[in-house]
PALOPA-138979 format. One record per residue (C-alpha): residue number from 0; x, y, z. Coordinates in steps of 0.02 Angstrom, whole numbers. Example, Ala and Ser with C-alpha at 12.3 -4.5 7.8 and 13.67 -1.06 7.14 Angstrom:
# PALOPA-138979
- voti;X;Y;Z
- 0;615;-225;390
- 1;684;-53;357
# end
This chain:
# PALOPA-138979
- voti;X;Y;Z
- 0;-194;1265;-86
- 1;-276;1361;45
- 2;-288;1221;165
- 3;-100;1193;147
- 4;-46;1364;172
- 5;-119;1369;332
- 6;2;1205;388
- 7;131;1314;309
- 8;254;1465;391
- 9;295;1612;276
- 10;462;1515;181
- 11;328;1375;119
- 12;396;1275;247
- 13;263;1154;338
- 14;253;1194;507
- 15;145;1057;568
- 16;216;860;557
- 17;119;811;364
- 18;122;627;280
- 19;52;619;97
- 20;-20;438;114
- 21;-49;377;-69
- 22;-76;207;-150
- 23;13;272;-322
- 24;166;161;-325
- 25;219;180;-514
- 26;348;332;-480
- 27;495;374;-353
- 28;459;471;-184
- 29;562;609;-252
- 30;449;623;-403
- 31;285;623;-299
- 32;373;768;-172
- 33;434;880;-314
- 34;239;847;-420
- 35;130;887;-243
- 36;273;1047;-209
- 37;203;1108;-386
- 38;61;1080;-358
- 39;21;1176;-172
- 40;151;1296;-176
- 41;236;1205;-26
- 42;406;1118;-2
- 43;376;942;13
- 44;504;825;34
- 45;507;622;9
- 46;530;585;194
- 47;343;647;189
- 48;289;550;62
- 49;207;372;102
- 50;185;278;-60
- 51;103;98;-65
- 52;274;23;-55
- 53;364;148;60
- 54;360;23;220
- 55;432;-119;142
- 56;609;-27;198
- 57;568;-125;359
- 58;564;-280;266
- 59;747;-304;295
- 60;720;-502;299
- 61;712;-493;104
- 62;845;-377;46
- 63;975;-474;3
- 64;852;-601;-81
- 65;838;-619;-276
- 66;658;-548;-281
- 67;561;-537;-456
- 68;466;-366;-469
- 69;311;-336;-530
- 70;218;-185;-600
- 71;268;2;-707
- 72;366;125;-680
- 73;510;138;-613
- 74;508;-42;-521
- 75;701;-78;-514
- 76;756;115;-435
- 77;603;84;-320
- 78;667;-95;-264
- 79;848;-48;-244
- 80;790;153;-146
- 81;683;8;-31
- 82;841;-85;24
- 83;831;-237;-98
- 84;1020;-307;-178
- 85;944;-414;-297
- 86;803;-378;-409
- 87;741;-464;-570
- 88;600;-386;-677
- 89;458;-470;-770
- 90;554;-401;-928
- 91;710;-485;-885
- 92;624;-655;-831
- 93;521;-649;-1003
- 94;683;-620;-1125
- 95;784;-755;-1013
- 96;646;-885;-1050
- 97;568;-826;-1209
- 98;452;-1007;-1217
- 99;339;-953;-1062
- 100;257;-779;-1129
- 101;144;-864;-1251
- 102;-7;-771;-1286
- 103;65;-625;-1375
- 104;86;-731;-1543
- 105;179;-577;-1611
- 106;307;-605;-1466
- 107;317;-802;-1475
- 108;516;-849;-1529
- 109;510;-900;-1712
- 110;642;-1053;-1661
- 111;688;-1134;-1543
- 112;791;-1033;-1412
- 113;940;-1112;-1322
- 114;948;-1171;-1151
- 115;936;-1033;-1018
- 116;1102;-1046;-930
- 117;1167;-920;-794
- 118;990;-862;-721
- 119;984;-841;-537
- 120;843;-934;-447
- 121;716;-808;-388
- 122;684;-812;-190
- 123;529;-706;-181
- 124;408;-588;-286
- 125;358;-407;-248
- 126;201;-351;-313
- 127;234;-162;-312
- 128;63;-102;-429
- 129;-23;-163;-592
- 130;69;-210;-730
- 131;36;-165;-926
- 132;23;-350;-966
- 133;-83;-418;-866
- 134;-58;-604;-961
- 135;117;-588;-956
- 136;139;-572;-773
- 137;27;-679;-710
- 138;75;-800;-819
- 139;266;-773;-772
- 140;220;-754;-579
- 141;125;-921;-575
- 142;291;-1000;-652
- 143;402;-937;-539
- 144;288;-988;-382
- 145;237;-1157;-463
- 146;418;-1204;-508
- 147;519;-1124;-334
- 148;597;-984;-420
- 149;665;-1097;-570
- 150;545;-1073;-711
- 151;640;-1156;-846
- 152;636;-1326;-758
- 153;487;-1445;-767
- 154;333;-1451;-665
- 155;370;-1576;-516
- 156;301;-1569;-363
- 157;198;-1406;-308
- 158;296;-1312;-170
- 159;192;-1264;-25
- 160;208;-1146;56
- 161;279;-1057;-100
- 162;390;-930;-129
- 163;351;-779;-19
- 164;240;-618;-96
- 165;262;-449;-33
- 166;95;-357;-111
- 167;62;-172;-119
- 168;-93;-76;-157
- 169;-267;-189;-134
- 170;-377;-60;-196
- 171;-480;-162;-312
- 172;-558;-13;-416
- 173;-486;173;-404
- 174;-582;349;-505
- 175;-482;411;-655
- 176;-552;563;-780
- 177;-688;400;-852
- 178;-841;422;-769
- 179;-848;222;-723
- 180;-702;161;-576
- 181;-540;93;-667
- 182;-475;-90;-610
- 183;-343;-68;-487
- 184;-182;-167;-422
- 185;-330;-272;-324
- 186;-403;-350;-456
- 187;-239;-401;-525
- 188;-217;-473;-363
- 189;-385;-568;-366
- 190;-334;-656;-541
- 191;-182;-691;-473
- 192;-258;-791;-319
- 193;-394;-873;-404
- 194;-274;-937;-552
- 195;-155;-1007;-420
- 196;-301;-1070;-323
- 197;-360;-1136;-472
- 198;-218;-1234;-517
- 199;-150;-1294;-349
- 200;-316;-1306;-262
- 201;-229;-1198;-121
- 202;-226;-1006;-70
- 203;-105;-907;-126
- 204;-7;-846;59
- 205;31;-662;69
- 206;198;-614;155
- 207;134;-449;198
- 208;-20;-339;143
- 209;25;-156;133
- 210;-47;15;66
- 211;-173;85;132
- 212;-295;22;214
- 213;-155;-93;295
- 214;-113;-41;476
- 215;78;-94;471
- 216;60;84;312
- 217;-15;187;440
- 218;107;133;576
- 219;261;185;468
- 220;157;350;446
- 221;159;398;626
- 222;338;329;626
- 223;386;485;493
- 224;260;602;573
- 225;323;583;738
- 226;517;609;641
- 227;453;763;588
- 228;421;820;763
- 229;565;803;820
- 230;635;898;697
- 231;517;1054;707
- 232;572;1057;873
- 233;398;999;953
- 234;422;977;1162
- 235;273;893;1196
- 236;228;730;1120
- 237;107;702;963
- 238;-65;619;1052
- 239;-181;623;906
- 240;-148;577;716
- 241;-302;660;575
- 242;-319;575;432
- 243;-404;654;310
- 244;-465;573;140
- 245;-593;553;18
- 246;-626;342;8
- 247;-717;249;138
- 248;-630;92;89
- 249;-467;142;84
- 250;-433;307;195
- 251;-555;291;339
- 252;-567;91;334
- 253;-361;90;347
- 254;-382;243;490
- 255;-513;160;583
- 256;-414;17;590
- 257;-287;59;642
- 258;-359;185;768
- 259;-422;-7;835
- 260;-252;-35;851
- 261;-181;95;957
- 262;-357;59;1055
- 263;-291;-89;1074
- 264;-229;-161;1224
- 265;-100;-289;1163
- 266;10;-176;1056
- 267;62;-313;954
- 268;-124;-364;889
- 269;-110;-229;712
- 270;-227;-399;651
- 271;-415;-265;727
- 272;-532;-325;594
- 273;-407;-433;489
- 274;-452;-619;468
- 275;-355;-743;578
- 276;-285;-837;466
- 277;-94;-874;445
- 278;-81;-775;306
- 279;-160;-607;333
- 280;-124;-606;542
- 281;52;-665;552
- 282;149;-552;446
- 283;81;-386;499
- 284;97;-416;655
- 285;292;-446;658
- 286;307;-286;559
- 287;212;-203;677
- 288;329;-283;818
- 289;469;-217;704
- 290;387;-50;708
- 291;367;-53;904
- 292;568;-2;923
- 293;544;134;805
- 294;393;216;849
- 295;351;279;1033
- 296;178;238;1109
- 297;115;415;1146
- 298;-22;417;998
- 299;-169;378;1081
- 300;-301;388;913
- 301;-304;395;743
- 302;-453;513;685
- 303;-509;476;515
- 304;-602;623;431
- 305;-695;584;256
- 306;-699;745;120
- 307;-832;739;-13
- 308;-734;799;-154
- 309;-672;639;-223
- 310;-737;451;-217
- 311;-861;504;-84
- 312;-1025;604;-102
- 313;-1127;661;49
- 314;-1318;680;31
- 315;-1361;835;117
- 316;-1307;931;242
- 317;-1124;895;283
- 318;-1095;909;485
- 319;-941;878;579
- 320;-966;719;661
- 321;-1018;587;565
- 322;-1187;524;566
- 323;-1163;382;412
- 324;-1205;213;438
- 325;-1144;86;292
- 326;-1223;-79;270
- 327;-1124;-196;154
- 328;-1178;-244;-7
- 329;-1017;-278;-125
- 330;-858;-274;-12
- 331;-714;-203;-124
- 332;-579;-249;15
- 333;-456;-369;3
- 334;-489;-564;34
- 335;-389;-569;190
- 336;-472;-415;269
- 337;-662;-450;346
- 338;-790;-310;309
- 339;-829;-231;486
- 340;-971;-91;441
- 341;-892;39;569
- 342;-737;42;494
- 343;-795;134;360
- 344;-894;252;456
- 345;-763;427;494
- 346;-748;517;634
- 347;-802;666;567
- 348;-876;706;357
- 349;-840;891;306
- 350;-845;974;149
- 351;-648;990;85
- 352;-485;973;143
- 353;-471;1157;220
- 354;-616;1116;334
- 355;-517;953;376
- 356;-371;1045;405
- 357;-477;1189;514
- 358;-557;1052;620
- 359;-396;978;654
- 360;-349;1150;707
- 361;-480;1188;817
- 362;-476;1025;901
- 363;-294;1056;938
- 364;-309;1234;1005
- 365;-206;1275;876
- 366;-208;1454;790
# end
């Protein structure tokens, strides 16, 4: 808490523009404000709360598109707080066609069930986190991509390009209270691919990529932290963004990248260390073109700072600008991001999040 009080004035009020970037997409933004207010004494509202799905608000392309949703929680509030009209869940699409969730024999129809009549044809999927049954969705999702949204009518031809996939969250492993890493929306996402790849022989396209370490997650960011500005009444204009975080592969990979990107000299290029391919180039960078009407140019870096009190450890001494050098052995990333080993090397490594929050400080002349 003592890192946050010093962002904070006397009423609990933060006094300095704050985004609470998370990959957790199984709750509302309201829910994540009111749990981090309880739990550092601050008053945080859901404007400054990023969750994996937050930016597909800009997605406005899709909103009035029967989407199936994919995932826990609270999928259909999330959907329809994000903008979209028409949402069906994996629940929904399962009871409609009770003959294609077959592997639960408890859950097979003991007859025959009539003819599915009335079902509206699904126009896209959203994959907002990992679902409970894992069988069940991919099954479902492959049926709904291998059939054009209609997955009560026989196999004909294979549509390609298929429907189009909106995916949040690619961290493939995440740390829970179990000492070993716990699969993560990722690794649902790399059974889905290789099962479609698999059966069609082709990749599974990607509308758009977000969560961290996606820059189009980190541009809505600065979009909401430079909102906040405005509204504290700042006069001059934010120059530098810190983010601080405790995963090399997801908070200083996604801040290095995009820190590439406001390097960059063609704004439009959010693709810095992103595979050229149709599928992983294309889409962010219309978002990011999206983004460009919204978001003024006057950040000029993105300073990622790594804390070693959660996924990371430091050997030794910890010193304020980072010495680390990574040399890949697994990459953990997503298939359409390439492995680049600076990306994952931060700006700065400190101990905890108050001596994030105190280099910020200093480096900002700020008391």
């Amino acid at each position: 808490r003592r890192a946050f009080q010093r962002l904070a004035d006397g009423g609990g009020r933060l006094r300095v523009p704050v985004v609470f970037l998370t990959n957790a997409g199984n709750c509302l933004r309201s829910a994540k404000a009111r749990e981090l207010s309880q739990a550092l004494g601050l008053q945080v509202s859901p404007e400054q709360v990023v969750l994996c799905h937050s930016p597909l608000q800009l997605f406005s392309q899709f909103h009035r598109r029967c989407m199936l949703v994919a995932g826990q929680g609270p999928v259909e509030e999330n959907a329809h707080d994000l903008g979209f009209k028409h949402v069906v869940t994996i629940e929904a699409l399962r009871k409609a066609y009770p003959l294609l969730d077959m592997v639960d024999l408890s859950r097979r129809p003991k007859e025959l069930p009539p003819p599915t009549t009335g079902f509206p044809t699904i126009e896209g999927v959203i994959l907002f986190g990992e679902p409970v049954r894992w069988e069940t969705s991919l099954q479902l999702i492959t049926d709904v991509l291998l059939s054009n949204g209609n997955p009560g009518a026989e196999l004909q031809d294979v549509p390609y390009p298929h429907l189009p996939i909106l995916a949040c969250n690619m961290d493939l492993l995440w740390m829970a209270e179990a000492k070993m890493p716990r699969f993560g929306h990722g690794t649902f996402l790399l059974c889905l691919e290789s099962i479609y790849k698999k059966v069609t022989g082709r990749e599974l396209k990607y509308e758009a990529l977000i969560g961290k370490p996606s820059p189009v997650t980190y541009r809505y960011a600065q979009y909401l932290i430079q909102q906040q500005a405005e509204k504290q009444g700042w006069k001059a204009p934010v120059r530098r963004l810190y983010a601080v975080g405790d995963n090399p592969m997801s908070d200083v990979y996604g801040a290095n990248l995009y820190n590439n990107y406001l390097k960059s000299a063609q704004q439009n290029q959010a693709q810095a260390g992103v595979k050229r391919s149709p599928q992983a180039a294309s889409p962010q960078a219309e978002v990011s073109l999206e983004l460009r009407n919204d978001c003024d140019r006057s950040v000029e870096s993105c300073e990622s700072i790594l804390v070693c009190t959660g996924v990371y450890r430091h050997n030794g001494d910890v010193s304020k600008k980072s010495e680390a050098r990574t040399t890949e052995t697994v990459f953990h990333g997503h298939r359409d991001f390439c492995f680049d080993p600076s990306l994952v090397e931060a700006s700065y490594i400190v101990q905890d999040v108050d001596d994030a929050v105190q280099l910020a400080f200093e480096k900002e002349n700020w008391s």
